[in-house]
C-alpha positions in Angstrom: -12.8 10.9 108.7 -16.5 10.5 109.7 -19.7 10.2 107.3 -20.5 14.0 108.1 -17.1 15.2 107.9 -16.7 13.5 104.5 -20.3 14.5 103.1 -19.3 18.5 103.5 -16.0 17.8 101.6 -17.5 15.7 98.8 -20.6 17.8 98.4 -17.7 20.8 98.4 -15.9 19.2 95.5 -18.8 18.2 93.6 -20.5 21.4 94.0 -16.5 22.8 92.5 -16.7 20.5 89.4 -18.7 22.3 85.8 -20.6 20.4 83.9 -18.2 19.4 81.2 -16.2 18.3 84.0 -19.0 15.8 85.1 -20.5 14.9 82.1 -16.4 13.8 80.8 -16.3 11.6 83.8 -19.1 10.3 83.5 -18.5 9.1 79.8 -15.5 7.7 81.7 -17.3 5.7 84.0 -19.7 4.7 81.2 -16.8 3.2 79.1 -15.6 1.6 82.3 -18.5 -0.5 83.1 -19.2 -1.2 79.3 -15.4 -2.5 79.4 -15.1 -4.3 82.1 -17.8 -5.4 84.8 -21.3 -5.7 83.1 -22.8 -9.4 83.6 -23.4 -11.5 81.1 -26.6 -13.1 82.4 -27.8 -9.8 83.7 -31.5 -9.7 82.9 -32.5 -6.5 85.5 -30.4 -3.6 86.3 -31.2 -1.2 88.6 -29.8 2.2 88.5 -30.3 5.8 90.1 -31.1 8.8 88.1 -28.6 11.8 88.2 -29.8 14.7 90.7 -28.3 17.4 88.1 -28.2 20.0 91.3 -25.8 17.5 93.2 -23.4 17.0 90.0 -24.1 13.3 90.6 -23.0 10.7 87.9 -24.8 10.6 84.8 -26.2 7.3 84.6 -27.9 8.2 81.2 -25.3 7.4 79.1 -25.1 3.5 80.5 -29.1 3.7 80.1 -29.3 4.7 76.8 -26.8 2.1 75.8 -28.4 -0.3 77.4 -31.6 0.4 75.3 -29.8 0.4 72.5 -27.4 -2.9 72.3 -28.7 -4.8 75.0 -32.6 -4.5 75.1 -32.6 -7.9 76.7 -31.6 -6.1 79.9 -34.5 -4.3 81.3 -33.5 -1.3 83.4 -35.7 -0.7 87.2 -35.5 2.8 89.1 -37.2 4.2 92.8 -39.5 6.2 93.5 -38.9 7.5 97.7 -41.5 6.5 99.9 -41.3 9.1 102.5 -43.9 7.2 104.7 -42.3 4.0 104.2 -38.9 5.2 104.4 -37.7 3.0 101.3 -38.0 3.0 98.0 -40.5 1.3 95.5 -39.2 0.2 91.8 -40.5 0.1 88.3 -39.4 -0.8 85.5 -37.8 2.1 83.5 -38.1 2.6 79.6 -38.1 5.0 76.7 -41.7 5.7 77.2 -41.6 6.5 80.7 -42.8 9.5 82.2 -40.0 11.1 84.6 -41.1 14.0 87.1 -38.1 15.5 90.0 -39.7 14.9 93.7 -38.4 17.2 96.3 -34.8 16.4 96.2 -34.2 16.9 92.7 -34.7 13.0 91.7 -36.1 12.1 88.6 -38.9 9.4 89.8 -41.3 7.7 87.0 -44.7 8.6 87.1 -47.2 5.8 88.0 -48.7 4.0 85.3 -50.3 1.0 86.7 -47.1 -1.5 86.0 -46.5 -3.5 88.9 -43.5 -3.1 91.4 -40.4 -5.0 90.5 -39.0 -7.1 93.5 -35.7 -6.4 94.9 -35.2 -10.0 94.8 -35.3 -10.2 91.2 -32.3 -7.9 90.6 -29.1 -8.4 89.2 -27.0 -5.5 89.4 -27.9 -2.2 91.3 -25.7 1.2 90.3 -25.3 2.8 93.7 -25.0 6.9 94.1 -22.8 7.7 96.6 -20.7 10.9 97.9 -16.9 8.9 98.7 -16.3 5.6 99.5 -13.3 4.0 101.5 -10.8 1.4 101.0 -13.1 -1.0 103.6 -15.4 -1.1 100.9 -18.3 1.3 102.4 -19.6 3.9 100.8 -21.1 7.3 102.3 -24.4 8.6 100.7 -26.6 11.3 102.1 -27.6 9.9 105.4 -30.8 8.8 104.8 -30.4 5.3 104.4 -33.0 4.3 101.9 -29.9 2.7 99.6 -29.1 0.5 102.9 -32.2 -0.8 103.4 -33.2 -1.6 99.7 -29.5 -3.0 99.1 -30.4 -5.1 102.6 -33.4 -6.7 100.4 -31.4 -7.5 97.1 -30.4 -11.1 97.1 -27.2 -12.0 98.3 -25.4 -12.6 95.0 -26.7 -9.6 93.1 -24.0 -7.4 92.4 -23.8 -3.8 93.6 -21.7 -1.2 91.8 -21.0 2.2 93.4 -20.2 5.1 90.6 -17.8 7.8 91.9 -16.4 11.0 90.3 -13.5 10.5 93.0 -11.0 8.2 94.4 -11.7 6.3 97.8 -10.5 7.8 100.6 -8.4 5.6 103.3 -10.9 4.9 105.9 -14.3 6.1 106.5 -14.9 5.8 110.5 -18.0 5.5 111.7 -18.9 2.6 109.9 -21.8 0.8 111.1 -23.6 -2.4 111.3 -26.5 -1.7 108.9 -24.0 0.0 106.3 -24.0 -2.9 103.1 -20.7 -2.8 101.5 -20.5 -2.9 97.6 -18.6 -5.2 95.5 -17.4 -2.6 92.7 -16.5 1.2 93.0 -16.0 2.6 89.6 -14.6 6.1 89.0 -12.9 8.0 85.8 -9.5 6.6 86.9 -10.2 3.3 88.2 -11.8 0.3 89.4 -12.0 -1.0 92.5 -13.1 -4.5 93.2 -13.6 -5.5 96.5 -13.6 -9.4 98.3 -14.4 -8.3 101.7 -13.1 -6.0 104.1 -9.9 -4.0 103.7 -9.2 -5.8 100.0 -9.6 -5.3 97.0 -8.3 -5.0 93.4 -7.9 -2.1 91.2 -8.2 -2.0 87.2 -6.8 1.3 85.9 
């Protein structure tokens, strides 16, 4: 199936799900990456924040943790630059002032802190609408995650959270599409090495 044709079924069965429904999988997911795949060297993490509208992944749950049993590990988020067409991040804590831009994001409201480089990141949590078995994931088409996952260093390592399971093959993938090295969904993980494998963890 192609990106498009993949974005209307996703956002279908996302829109389908209540929020119980997403806020159990997402506890699922939480556990997951608690369990299994958080570094132990990790000193910055950068995650999204949830678009509630979109039934997106609750990344609260792994933040709040985070604050709590590993405050060693500080925690970055975006705010879109339209004009730039990228994104800018700070770093993210308890204090922080959140306010939704025009899509529904939750974006931290500027307080003079500096940027944080993307070069200085660790792990990035990636939102994402479905991914395939190639390892590529399909968001929603703007590319802003491409081009700041284009900027991370090479060996920072980039999770996508899913509420489903890959599909077999997305088909339009293209050049400037970065794949990710871990899918994680309520079921399973998915750890890939390069194109067309990977490992699962159920």
């Amino acid at each position: 199936m192609t990106k498009a044709e993949l974005r209307k079924q996703f956002l279908a069965q996302r829109r389908a799900l209540s929020v119980t429904d997403v806020q159990t999988m997402s506890q699922q997911i939480t556990k997951r990456f608690f369990d299994i795949l958080l570094p132990q060297h990790t000193s910055l993490l950068h995650t999204f924040l949830p678009i509630a509208r979109q039934n997106e992944v609750d990344t609260w749950p792994i933040i709040r943790r985070l604050w709590r049993d590993l405050p060693q590990v500080n925690i970055a988020v975006s705010i879109t630059d339209t004009n730039a067409n990228g994104l800018t991040h700070y770093v993210l804590t308890p204090e922080t002032v959140l306010v939704e831009n025009r899509w529904g994001i939750p974006e931290p409201v500027g307080n003079g802190q500096s940027a944080v480089d993307s070069q200085q990141i660790d792990v990035v949590l990636v939102p994402l609408l479905a991914f395939g078995k190639n390892g590529h994931r399909v968001g929603y088409g703007k590319g802003y995650y491409d081009r700041f996952l284009a900027e991370c260093r090479p060996n920072c390592l980039k999770i996508g959270l899913s509420l489903f399971e890959p599909v077999e093959q997305i088909e339009d993938v293209e050049p400037t599409d970065v794949p990710l090295h871990v899918y994680l969904t309520p079921e399973a993980s998915y750890v890939f090495f390069g194109p067309n494998s990977f490992v699962t963890q159920r």
